[in-house]
C-alpha positions as CSV (number, residue, x, y, z in Angstrom):
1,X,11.7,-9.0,9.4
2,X,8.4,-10.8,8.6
3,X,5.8,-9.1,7.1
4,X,2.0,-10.3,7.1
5,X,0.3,-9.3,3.9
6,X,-3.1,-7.4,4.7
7,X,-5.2,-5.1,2.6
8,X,-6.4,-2.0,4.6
9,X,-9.4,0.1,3.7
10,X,-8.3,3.4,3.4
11,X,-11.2,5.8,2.5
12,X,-11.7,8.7,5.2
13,X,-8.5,7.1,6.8
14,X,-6.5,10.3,8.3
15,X,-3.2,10.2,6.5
16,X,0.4,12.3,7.2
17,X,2.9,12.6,4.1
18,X,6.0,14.0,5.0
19,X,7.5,15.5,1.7
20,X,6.6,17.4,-1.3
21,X,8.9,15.6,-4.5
22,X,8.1,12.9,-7.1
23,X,8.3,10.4,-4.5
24,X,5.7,12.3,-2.2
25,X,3.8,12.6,-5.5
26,X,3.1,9.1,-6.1
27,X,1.8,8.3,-2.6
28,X,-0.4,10.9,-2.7
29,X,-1.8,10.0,-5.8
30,X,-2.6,6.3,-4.4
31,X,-4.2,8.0,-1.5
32,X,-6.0,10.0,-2.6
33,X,-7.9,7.6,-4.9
34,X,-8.4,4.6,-1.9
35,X,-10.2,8.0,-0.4
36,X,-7.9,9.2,2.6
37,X,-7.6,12.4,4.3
38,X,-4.3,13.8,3.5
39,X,-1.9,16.4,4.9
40,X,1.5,17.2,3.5
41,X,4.2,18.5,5.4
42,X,7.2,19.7,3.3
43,X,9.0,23.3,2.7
44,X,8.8,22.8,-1.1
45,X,5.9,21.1,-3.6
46,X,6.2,19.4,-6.8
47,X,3.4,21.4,-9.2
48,X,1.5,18.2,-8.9
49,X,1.0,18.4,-5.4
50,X,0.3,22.3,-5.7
51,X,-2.3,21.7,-7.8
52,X,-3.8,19.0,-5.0
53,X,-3.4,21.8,-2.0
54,X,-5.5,24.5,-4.5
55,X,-7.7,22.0,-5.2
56,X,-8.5,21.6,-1.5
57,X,-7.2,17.8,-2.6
58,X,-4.9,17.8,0.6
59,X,-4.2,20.2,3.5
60,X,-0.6,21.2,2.8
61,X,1.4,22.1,5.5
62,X,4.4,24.3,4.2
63,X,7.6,23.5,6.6
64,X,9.6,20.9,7.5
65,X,8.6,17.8,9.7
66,X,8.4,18.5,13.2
67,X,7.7,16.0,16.1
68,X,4.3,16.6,17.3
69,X,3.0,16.7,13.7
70,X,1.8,12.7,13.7
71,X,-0.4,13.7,15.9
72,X,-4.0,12.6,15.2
73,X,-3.1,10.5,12.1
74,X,-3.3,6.9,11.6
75,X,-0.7,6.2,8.7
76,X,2.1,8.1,7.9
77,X,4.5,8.0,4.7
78,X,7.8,9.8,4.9
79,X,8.8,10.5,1.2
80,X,12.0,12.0,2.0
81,X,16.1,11.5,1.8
82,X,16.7,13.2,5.2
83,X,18.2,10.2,7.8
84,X,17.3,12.4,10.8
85,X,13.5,13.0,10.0
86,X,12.9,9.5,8.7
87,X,14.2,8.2,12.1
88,X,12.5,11.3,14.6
89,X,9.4,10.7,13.0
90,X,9.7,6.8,13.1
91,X,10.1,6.9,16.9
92,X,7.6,9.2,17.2
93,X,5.3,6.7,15.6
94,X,6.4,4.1,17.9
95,X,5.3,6.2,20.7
96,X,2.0,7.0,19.6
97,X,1.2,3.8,18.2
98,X,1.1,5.1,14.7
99,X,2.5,2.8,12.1
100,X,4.9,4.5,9.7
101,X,6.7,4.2,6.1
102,X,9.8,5.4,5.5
103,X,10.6,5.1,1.7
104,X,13.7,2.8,0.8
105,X,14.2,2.9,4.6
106,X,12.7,-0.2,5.8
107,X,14.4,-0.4,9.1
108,X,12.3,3.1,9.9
109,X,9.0,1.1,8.5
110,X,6.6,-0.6,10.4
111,X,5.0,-1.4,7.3
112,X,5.7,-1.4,3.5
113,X,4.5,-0.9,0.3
114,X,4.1,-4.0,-2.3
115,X,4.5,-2.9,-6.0
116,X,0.6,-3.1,-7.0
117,X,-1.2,-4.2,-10.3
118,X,-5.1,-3.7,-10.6
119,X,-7.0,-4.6,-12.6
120,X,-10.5,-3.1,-11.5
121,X,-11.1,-4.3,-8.1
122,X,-8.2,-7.1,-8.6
123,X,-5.6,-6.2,-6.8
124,X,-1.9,-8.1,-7.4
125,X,0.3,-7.5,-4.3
126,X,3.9,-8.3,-5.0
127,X,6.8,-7.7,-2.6
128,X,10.4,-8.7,-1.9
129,X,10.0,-8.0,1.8
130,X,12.0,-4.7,1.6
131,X,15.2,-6.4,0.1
132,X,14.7,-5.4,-3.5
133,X,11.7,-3.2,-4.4
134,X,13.2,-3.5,-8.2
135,X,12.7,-7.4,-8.4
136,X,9.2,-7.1,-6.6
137,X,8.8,-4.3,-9.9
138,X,10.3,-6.2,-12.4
139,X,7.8,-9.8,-11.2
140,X,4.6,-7.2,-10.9
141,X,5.4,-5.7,-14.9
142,X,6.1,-9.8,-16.0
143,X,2.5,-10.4,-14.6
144,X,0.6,-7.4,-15.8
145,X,1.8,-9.5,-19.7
146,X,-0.5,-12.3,-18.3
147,X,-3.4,-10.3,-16.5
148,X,-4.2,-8.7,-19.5
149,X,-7.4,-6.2,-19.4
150,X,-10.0,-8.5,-19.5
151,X,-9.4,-9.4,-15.4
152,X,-11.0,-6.5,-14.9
153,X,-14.3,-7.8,-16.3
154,X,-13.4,-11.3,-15.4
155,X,-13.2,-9.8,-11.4
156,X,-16.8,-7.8,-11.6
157,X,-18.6,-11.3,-13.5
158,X,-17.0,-13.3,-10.5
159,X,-18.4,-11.1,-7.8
160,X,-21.7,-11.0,-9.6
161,X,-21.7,-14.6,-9.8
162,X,-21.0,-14.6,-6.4
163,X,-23.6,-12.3,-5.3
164,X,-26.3,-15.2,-7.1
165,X,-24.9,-17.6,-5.7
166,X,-25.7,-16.2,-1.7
167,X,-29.2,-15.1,-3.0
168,X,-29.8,-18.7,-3.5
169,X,-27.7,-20.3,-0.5
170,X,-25.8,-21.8,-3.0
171,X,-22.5,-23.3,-1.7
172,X,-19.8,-23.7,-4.7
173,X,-16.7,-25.9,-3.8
174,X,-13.3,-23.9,-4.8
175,X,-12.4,-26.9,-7.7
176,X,-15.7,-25.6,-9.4
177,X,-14.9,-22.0,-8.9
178,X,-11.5,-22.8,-10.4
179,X,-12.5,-25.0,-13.5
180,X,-15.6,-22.0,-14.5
181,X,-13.1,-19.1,-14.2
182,X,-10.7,-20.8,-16.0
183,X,-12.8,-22.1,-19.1
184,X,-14.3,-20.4,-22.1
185,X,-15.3,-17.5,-19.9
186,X,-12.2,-15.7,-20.7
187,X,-12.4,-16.4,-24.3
188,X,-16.2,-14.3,-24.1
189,X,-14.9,-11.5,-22.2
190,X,-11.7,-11.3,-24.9
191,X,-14.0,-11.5,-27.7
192,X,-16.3,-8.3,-25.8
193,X,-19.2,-11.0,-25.3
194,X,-19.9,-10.2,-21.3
195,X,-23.7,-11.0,-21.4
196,X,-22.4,-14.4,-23.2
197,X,-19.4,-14.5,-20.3
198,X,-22.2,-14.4,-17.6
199,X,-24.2,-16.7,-18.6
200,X,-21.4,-19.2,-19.0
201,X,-20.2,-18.5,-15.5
202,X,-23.0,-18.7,-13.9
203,X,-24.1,-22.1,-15.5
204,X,-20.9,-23.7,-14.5
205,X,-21.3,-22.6,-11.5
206,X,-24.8,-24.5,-11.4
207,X,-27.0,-21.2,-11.3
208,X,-30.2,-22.6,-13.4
209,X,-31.4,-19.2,-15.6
């Protein structure tokens, strides 16, 4: 298979889960916080996801899949260990051009699912193409040692600094970019100093203040 790497804005983004157990439980969770419009098909819940459904969270659907159900949905995740229903609702996604995820299926997938770190709006993507979700696991934990918490702050000062630099049609070559994010910047943001972090940035960057 070959998989092309995209990021895909998710918020009011009409979503199908089909199952109701740990696994379901996760997806959901990531869902629900990118903003999408969930509903949950399963005959059984974990408390979790009960919680969700009285919350109004998600529109919970209490039975099992049946085809017809990825009707009106854009993405669907199958969170399930039934053969049968990852493969029905697979084809059915095929035939109405909706792409689907089967978990630890990936020849029912028309898409899968990276192991993710964030740090605020940084977002570390790392996948195995399918083969070994616990490698692409196990290189996404190594790299949460070196992203440490800072990244988060490091990310929002970057897209400031960017923001100055458009307001002044200031055009920054990437080698720049590169030697002011990697200087004493991070050495501020470590020490708590972000007004001191800025103003370094943004003078390497050539903004006058």
């Amino acid at each position: 298979m070959s998989y092309f790497p995209i990021f895909v804005e998710m918020k009011r983004r009409r979503c199908l889960v089909i199952g109701g157990g740990a696994v379901a439980e996760r997806k959901i969770a990531g869902l629900l916080e990118a903003g999408a419009i969930l509903t949950v098909i399963s005959p059984d819940m974990s408390e979790t996801i009960a919680r969700w459904s009285k919350e109004k969270l998600i529109n919970f659907v209490a039975r099992r899949y049946q085809p017809g159900d990825l009707a009106g949905h854009e993405l669907v995740f199958i969170a399930t260990n039934d053969a049968e229903v990852n493969a029905t609702a697979y084809n059915e996604g095929r035939e109405r051009r909706v792409w689907v995820n089967a978990a630890d299926d990936p020849a029912n997938c028309d898409f899968i699912l990276p192991s993710v770190l964030r740090r605020g709006d940084l977002t570390v993507a790392v996948s195995s193409g399918g083969g070994s979700p616990a490698l692409a696991r196990t290189i996404r934990e190594e790299l949460e040692i070196h992203l440490s918490q800072e990244y988060e702050q490091l990310a929002k000062l970057a897209t400031e600094a960017r923001v100055e630099l458009h307001k002044r049609s200031l055009n920054v070559p990437f080698e720049t970019w590169r030697k002011a994010l990697s200087g004493d910047v991070r050495q501020f943001l470590m020490r708590g100093e972000l007004a001191r972090a800025k103003s370094y940035l943004l003078k390497e960057l050539g903004v006058a203040l």
